[in-house]
C-alpha positions in Angstrom: 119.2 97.7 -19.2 116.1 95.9 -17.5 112.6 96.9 -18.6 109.8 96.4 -16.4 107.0 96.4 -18.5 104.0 97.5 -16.0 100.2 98.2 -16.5 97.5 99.6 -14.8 97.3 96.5 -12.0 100.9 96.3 -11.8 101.5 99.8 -10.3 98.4 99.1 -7.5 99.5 95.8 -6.6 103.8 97.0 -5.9 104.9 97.1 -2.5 107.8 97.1 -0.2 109.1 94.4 2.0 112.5 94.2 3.9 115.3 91.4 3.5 117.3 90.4 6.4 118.7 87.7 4.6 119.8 90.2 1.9 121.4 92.2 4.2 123.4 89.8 6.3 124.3 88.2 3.2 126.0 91.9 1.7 127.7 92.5 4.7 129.3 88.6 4.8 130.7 89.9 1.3 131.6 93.3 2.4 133.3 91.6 5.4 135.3 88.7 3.0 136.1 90.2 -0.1 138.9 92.7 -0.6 137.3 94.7 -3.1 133.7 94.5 -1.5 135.0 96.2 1.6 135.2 99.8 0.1 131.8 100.1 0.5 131.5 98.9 4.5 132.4 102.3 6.6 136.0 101.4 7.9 134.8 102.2 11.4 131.8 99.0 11.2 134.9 97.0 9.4 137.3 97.2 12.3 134.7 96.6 15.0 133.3 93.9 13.4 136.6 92.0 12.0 137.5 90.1 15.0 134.2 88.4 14.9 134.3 87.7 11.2 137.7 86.3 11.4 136.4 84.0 14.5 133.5 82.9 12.4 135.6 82.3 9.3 137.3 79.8 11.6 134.8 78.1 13.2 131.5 78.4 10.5 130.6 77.5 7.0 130.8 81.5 6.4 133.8 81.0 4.0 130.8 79.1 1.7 128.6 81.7 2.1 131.5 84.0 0.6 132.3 81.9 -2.0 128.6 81.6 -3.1 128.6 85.2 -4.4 129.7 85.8 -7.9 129.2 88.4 -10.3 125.3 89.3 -10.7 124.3 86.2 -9.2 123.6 85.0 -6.0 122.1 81.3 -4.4 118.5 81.9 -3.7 118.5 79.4 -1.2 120.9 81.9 1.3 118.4 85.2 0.6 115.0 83.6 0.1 112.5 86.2 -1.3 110.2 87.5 1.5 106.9 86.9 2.2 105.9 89.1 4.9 106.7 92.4 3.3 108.3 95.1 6.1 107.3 92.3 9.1 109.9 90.0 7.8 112.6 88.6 10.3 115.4 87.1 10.2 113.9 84.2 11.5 111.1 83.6 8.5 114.5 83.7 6.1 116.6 81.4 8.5 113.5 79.0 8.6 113.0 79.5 4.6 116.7 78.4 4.2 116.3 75.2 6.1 113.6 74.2 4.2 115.5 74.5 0.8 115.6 70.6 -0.7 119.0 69.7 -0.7 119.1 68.7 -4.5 117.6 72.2 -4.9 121.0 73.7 -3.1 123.6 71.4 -4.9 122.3 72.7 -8.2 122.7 76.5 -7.0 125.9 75.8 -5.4 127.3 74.1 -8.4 126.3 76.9 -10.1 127.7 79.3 -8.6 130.9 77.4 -8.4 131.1 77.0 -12.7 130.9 81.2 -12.4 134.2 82.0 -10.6 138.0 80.6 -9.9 138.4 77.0 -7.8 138.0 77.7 -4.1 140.1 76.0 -1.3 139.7 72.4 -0.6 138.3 73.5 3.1 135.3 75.6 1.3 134.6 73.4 -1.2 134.5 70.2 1.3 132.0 72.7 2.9 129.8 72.9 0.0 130.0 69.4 -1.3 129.4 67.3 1.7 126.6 66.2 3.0 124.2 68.5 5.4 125.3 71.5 3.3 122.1 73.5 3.6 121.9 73.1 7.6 125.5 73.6 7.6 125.1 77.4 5.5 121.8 77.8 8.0 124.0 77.4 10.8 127.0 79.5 9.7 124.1 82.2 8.6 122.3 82.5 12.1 125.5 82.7 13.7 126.7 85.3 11.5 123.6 87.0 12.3 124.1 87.2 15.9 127.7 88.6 16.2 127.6 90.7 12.9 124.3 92.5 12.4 121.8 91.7 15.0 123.3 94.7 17.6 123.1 96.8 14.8 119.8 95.6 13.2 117.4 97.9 15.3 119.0 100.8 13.3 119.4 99.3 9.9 115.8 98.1 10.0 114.6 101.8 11.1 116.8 103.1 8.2 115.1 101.0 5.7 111.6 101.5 7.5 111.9 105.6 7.2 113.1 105.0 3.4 109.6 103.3 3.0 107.4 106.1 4.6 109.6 108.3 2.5 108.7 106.8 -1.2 105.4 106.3 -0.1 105.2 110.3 0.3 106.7 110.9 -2.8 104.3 108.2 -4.6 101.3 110.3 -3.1 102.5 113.4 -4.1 104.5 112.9 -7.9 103.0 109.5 -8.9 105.3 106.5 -9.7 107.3 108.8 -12.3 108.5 110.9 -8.8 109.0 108.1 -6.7 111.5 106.2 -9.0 113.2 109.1 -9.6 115.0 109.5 -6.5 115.5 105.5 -5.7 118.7 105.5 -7.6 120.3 107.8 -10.5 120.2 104.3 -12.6 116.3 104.0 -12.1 113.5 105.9 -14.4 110.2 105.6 -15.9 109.7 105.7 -19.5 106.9 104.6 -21.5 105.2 102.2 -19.5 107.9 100.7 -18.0 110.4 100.7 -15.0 113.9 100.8 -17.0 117.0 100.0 -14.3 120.0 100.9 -16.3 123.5 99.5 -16.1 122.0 95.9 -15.3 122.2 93.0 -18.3 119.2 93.5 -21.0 116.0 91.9 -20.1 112.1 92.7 -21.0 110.4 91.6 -18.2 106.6 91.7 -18.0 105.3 92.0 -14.6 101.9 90.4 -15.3 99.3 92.4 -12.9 101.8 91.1 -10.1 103.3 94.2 -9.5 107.2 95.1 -8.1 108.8 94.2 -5.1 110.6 96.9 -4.0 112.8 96.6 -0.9 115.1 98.9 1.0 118.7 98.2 1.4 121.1 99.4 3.6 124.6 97.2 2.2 123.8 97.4 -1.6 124.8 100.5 -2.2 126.0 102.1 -4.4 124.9 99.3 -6.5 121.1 98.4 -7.4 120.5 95.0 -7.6 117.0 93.0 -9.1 115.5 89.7 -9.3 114.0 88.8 -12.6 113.5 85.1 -11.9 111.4 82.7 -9.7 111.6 82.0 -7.2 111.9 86.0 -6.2 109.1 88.1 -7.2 110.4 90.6 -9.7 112.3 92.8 -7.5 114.4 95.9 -7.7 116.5 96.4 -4.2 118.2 100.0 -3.7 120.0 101.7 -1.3 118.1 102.8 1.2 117.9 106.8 2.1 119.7 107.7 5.7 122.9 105.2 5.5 125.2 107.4 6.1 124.0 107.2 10.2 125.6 103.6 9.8 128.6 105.4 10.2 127.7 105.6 14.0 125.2 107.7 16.5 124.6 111.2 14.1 125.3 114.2 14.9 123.0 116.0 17.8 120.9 117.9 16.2 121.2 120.9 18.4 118.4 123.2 17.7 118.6 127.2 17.0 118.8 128.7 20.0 114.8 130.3 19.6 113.7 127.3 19.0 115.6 126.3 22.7 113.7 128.9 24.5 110.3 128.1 23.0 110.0 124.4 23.5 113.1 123.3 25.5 116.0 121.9 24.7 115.6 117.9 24.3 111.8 119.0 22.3 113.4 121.4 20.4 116.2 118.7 19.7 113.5 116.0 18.7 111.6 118.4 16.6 114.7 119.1 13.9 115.8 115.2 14.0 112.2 114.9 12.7 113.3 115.9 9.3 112.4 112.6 7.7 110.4 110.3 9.8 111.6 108.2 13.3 110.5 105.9 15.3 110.6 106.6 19.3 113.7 103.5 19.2 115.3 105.3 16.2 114.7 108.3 17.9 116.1 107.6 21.2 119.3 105.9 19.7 120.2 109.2 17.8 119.7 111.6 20.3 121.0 109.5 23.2 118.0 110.1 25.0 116.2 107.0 27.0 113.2 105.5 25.2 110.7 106.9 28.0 111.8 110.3 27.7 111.3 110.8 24.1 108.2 109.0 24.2 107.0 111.9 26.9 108.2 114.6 24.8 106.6 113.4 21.5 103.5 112.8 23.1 103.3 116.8 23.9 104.6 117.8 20.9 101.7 115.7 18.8 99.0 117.4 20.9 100.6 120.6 20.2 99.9 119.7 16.2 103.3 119.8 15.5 104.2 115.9 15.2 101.9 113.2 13.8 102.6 109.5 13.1 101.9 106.3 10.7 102.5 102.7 11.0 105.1 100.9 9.1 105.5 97.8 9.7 105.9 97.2 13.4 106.6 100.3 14.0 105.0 103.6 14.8 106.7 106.7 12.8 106.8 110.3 14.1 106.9 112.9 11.2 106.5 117.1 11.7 103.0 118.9 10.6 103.1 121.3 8.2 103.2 123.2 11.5 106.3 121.6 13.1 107.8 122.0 9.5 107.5 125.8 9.8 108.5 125.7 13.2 111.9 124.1 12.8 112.5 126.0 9.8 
């Protein structure tokens, strides 16, 4: 069990941030190994195996595979981020360039002493010279054909989790807003304890917790306890069961129809837990424009209001619009 030790300045100063690194780097793994795969929906696996395969072929991805062993990681691949939810894949791609490449070797070999021999191919890959533009490469590639159609709904995923906690922190404290990040995650005397990780006391210092979404870590929890990652706890993120593809319609009672139309109505009970127009839009296969026009009237009707997060702007029902589509 972890123990986050965590005073007064350590529970102002937490925050949330999003990873793409993280995530391209769990669904690489969920892609290459065997026993990773159970947790990828087998509709995402077949659409995106061809593409994998390719990029096995032609790309250092096979390195990036062979990087991940049991509860560890290369820091170099997932740098920690450092622009909370307004991270991109860009700032981590840029961030993995940078890595010094005596820095990498030492992480690679690492990783290496922590699981069976690879092939000669992968480890050429990870001994030769280059290595860390070779990874960078292989990871912005990946990024391209695996997760960057899909990101625009993984990011809004992680993005409603946020405004969610955030709720819950308002309205139960820290105590409530652990509770429901994961059944392996409480707070007891003073602390943050993460069970079913390795034993460590960590004292956060006044720096506070980094606490980032996830949308491939489930039904794991994973955390960072050493530099050059802030202390971190990354959990699956609420809603990832729309990975799965577009979610259901949300057809709304048939009153509700009659009073506010059909596509309003519609929008108003997808509003369950907090959207952004994109998110919105994608859902409902309705055009961006359209369900900008509807939310527009149903905010000046009191029924919708919204809150940034990030880059985005998030829609969430009133107390009013609550009752309404109950």
């Amino acid at each position: 069990m972890i123990r986050f030790l965590a005073g007064a300045d350590d529970l102002a100063r937490s925050r949330f941030a999003l990873s793409p690194a993280f995530e391209l780097n769990n669904l690489i793994q969920d892609l290459g190994r065997p026993r990773a795969r159970r947790r990828l929906p087998p509709a995402w696996f077949a659409r995106l195996r061809p593409a994998f395969d390719r990029l096995r072929a032609e790309t250092a991805v096979d390195a990036v595979v062979a990087l991940s062993v049991p509860r560890h990681g290369p820091d170099f691949v997932a740098p920690p981020p450092t622009r909370g939810l307004a991270q991109t894949i860009d700032d981590d791609l840029t961030a993995v360039r940078a890595t010094p490449a005596s820095d990498a070797r030492a992480e690679i070999e690492y990783c290496l002493s922590l699981r069976p021999p690879v092939d000669a191919r992968t480890r050429a890959m990870l001994t030769g010279n280059g290595v860390v533009a070779r990874i960078a490469d292989a990871l912005e590639q990946a990024w391209r054909e695996l997760l960057a159609p899909d990101w625009l709904q993984v990011r809004m995923i992680c993005e409603r989790d946020v405004v969610h906690r955030a709720g819950e922190l308002g309205r139960h404290g820290w105590a409530g807003a652990l509770a429901g990040l994961h059944p392996s995650v409480r707070w007891r005397d003073g602390a943050v304890e993460v069970l079913r990780l390795e034993d460590h006391e960590v004292r956060l210092g006044g720096a506070g917790l980094l606490l980032v979404p996830s949308a491939f870590v489930w039904p794991q929890i994973a955390a960072h306890i050493d530099d050059p990652w802030p202390r971190t706890l990354i959990y699956p993120a609420r809603g990832i069961a729309a990975l799965l593809g577009p979610a259901e319609r949300h057809a709304p009672p048939e009153a509700l129809t009659r009073l506010l139309g059909r596509s309003r109505g519609r929008l108003l009970v997808a509003l369950a837990e907090p959207a952004s127009t994109s998110q919105l839009a994608y859902t409902l296969g309705m055009t961006v424009s359209a369900v900008g026009n509807h939310l527009a009237v149903l905010r000046d009707a009191g029924l919708l209001d919204r809150a940034r997060a990030g880059r985005s702007v998030l829609y969430h029902r009133t107390p009013l619009g609550d009752a309404l589509a109950g």
